[in-house]
Every structure is written in C-alpha cells, then in structure tokens.
VEXPA-318691 format. One line per field, with one value per residue: residue number from 1; residue in one letter; x, y, z of N, C-alpha, C in turn. Coordinates in steps of 0.001 Angstrom, whole numbers, plus 500000, padded with zeros to 6 digits. Example, Ala and Ser with C-alpha at 12.3 -4.5 7.8 and 13.67 -1.06 7.14 Angstrom:
residues 2
n <- c(1, 2) $
res <- c(A, S) $
n.X <- c(513190, 512850) $
n.Y <- c(494310, 497750) $
n.Z <- c(507800, 507080) $
ca.X <- c(512300, 513670) $
ca.Y <- c(495500, 498940) $
ca.Z <- c(507800, 507140) $
c.X <- c(513200, 512900) $
c.Y <- c(496700, 500030) $
c.Z <- c(507800, 507870) $
//
This chain:
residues 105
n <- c(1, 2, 3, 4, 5, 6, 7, 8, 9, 10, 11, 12, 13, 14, 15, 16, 17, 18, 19, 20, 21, 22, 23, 24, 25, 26, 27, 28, 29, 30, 31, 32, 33, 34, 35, 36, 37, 38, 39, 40, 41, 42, 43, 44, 45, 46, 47, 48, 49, 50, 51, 52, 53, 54, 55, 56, 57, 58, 59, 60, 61, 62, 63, 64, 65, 66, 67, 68, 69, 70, 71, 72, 73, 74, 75, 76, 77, 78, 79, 80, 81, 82, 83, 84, 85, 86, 87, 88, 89, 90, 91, 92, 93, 94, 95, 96, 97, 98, 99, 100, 101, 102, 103, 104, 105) $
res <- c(X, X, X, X, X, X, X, X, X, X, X, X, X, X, X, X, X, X, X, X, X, X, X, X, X, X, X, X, X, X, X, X, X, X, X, X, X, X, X, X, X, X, X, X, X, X, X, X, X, X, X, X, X, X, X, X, X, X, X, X, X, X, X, X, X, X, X, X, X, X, X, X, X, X, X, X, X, X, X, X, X, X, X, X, X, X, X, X, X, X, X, X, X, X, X, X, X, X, X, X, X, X, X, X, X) $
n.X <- c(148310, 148964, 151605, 152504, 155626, 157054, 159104, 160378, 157950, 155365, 152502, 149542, 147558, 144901, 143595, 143646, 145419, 144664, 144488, 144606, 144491, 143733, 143958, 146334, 147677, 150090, 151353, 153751, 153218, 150920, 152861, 153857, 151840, 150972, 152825, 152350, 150549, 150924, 150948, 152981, 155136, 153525, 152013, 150945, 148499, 147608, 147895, 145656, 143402, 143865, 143868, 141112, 139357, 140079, 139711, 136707, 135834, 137208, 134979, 132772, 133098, 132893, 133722, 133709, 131024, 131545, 130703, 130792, 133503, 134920, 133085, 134163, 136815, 137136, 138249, 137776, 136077, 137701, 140108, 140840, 140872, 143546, 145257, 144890, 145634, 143894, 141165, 138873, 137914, 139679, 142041, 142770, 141425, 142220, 145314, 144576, 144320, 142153, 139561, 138346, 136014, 132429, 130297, 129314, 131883) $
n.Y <- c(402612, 400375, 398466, 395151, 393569, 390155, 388331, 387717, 388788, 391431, 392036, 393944, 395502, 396937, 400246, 399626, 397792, 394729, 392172, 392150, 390166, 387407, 384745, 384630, 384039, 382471, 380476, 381861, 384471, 384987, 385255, 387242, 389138, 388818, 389705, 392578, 393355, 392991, 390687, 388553, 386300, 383065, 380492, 377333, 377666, 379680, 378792, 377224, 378476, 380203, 378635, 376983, 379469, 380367, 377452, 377895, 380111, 379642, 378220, 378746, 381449, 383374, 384792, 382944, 383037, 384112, 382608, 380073, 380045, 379948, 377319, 375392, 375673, 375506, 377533, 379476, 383211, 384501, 384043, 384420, 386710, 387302, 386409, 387305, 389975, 392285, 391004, 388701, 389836, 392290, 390701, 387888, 387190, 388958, 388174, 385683, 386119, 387248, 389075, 392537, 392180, 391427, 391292, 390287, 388699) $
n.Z <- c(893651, 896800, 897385, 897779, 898484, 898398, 898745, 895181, 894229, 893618, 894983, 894933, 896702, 898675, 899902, 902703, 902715, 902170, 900112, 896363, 894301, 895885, 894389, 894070, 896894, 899062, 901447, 901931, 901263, 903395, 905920, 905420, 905171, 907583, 909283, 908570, 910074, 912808, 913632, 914059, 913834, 912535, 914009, 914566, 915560, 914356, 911563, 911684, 911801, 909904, 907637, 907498, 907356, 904465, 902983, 903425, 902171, 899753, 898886, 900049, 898671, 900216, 903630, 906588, 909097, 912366, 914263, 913364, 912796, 914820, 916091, 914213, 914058, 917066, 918504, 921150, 920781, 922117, 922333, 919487, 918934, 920600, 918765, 916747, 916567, 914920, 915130, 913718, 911266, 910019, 910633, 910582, 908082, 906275, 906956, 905734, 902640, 902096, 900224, 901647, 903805, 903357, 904874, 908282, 909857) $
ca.X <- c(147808, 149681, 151693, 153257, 156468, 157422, 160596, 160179, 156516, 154868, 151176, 148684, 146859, 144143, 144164, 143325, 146246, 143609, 145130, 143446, 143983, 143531, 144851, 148387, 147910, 150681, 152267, 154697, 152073, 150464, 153507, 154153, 150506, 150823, 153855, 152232, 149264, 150965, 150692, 154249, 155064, 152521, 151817, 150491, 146928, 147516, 147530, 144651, 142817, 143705, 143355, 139857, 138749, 140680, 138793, 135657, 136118, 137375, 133872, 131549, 133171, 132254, 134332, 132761, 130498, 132288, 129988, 130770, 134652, 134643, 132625, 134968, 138101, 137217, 138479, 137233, 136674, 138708, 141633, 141127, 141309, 144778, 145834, 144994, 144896, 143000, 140106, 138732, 138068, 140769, 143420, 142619, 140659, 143772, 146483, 144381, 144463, 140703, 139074, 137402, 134767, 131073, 129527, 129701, 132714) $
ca.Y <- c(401467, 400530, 396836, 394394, 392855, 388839, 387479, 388399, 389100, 392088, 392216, 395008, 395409, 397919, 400803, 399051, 396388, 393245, 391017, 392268, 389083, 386419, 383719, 384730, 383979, 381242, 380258, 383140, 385744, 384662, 385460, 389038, 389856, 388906, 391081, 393923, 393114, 392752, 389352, 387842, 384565, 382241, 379388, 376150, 378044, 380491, 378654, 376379, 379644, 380653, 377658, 376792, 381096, 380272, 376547, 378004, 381223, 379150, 376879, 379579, 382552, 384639, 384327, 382516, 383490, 384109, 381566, 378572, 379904, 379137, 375822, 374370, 375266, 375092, 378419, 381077, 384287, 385878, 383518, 384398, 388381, 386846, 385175, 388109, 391146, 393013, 390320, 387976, 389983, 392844, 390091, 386214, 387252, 389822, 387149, 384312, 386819, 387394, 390969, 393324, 391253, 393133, 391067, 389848, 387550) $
ca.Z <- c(894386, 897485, 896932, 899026, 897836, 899102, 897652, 893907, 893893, 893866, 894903, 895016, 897971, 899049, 900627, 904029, 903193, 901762, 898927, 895566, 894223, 896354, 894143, 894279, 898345, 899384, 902870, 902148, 901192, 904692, 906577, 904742, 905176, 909101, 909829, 908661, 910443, 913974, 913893, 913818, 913257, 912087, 914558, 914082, 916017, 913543, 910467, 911606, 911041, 908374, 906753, 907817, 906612, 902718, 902750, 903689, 900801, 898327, 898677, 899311, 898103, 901391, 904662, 907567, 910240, 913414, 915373, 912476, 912683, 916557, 916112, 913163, 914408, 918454, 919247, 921389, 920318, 922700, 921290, 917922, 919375, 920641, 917674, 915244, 917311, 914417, 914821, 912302, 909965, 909841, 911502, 910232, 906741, 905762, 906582, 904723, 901831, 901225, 899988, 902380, 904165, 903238, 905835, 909326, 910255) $
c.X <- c(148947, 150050, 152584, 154537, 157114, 157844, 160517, 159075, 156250, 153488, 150230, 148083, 145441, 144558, 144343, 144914, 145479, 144283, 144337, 143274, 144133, 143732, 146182, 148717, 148778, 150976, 153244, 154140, 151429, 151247, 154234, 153469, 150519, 151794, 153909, 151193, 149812, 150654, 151763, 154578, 154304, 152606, 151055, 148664, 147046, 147263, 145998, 143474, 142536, 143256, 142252, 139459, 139264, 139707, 137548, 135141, 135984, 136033, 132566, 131560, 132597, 133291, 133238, 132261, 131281, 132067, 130599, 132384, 135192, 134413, 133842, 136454, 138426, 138044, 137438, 137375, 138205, 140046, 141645, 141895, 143058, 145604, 146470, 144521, 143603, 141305, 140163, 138663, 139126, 142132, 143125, 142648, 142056, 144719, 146260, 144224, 142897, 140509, 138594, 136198, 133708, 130455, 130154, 130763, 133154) $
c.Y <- c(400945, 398872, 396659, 393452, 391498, 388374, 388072, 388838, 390667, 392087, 393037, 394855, 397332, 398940, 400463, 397519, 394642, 393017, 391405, 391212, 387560, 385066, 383725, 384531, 382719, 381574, 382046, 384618, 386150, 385793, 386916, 389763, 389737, 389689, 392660, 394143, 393066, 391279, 388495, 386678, 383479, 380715, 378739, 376375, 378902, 380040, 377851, 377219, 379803, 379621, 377506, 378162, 380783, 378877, 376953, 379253, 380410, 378205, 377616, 380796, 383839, 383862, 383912, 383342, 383819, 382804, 380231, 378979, 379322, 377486, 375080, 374357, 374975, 376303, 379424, 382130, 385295, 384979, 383872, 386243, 388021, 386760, 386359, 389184, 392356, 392039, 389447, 388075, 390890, 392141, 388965, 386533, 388137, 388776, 385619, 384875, 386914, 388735, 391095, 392002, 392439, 392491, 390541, 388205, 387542) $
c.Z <- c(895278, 896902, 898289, 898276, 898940, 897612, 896494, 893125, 894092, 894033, 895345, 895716, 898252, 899994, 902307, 904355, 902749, 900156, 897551, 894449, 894715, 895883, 893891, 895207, 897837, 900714, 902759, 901892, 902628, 905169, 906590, 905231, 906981, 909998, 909409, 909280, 912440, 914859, 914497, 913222, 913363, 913149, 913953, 914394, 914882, 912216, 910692, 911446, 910098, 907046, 906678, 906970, 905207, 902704, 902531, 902195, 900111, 897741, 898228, 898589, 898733, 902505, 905968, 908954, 911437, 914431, 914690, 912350, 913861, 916698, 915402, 913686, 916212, 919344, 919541, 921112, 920876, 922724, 920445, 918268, 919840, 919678, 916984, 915923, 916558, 914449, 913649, 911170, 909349, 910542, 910457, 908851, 906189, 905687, 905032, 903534, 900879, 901193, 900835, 902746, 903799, 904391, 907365, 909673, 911375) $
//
C-alpha cells in the first residue's frame, strides 16, 4: 500500500494518492497532499476550498456538487481548475483528504 509520510506520520494512501483515512487529515496533511498533487502552496483561495469540501463531508459524508461548491464558496469553475489543476475532485477533494469521490463533484 503506497503511504505518504508528514513530519512523523505515516499515512496510507491509495493507489491514486486519496487519504485512506480521512480523520488523520490536518493543515499539514493538506499541504503534503497538495505538493504531490501540483498544487503548491496552499493559499488563503485554496484553503477556503478545502475547507468548505471537509465541512460539507464531514456533515453529509459525500463531497459536494460542483454547482453548490461554486455557489457556497463564490468561485468559478474555471478558478477552481486554477486553484487545483487536477479539478475538484482529483485536485480540491485529494488535498481536503477525502476517499475517491463515486459521484459527481
């Protein structure tokens, strides 16, 4: 199983790179998971992301729509394609340390 090591952690990750457990995510998990992702360094647009996609998980236990990620946080898609060059769901949903999306985000 492939892992990701931040500071003295080790955490197991999929073969795609996705968090396999999602409550070990912190700020510094983020920032691990976004520099292997082609992300770099986490802006203040960047966390308002991620934050909003982990709020929205942790409530319903699915990552959000694309249309209701847009509305809530007020970005356009083709910022978020900016932000998180893999998209929302292989860019945003990876950094905010959620599993494989099965559905549309």
């Amino acid at each position: 199983m492939p892992q990701l090591t931040v500071g003295d952690m080790t955490l197991e990750v999929n073969e795609d790179g996705y968090l396999l457990a999602p409550g070990r995510w912190n700020d510094e998990v983020a920032a691990a998971l976004a520099a292997t992702n082609g992300v770099g360094r986490l802006t203040a647009k960047h966390w308002k992301i991620v934050r909003y996609i982990r709020e929205h998980y942790i409530e319903f236990h699915l990552p959000p729509l694309i249309r209701k990620l847009c509305k809530q946080t007020g970005f356009q898609l083709k910022e978020i394609y900016e932000l998180f060059p893999g998209g929302p769901a292989k860019g945003a949903c990876k950094v905010a340390g959620l599993p494989n999306a099965k559905g549309c985000v």
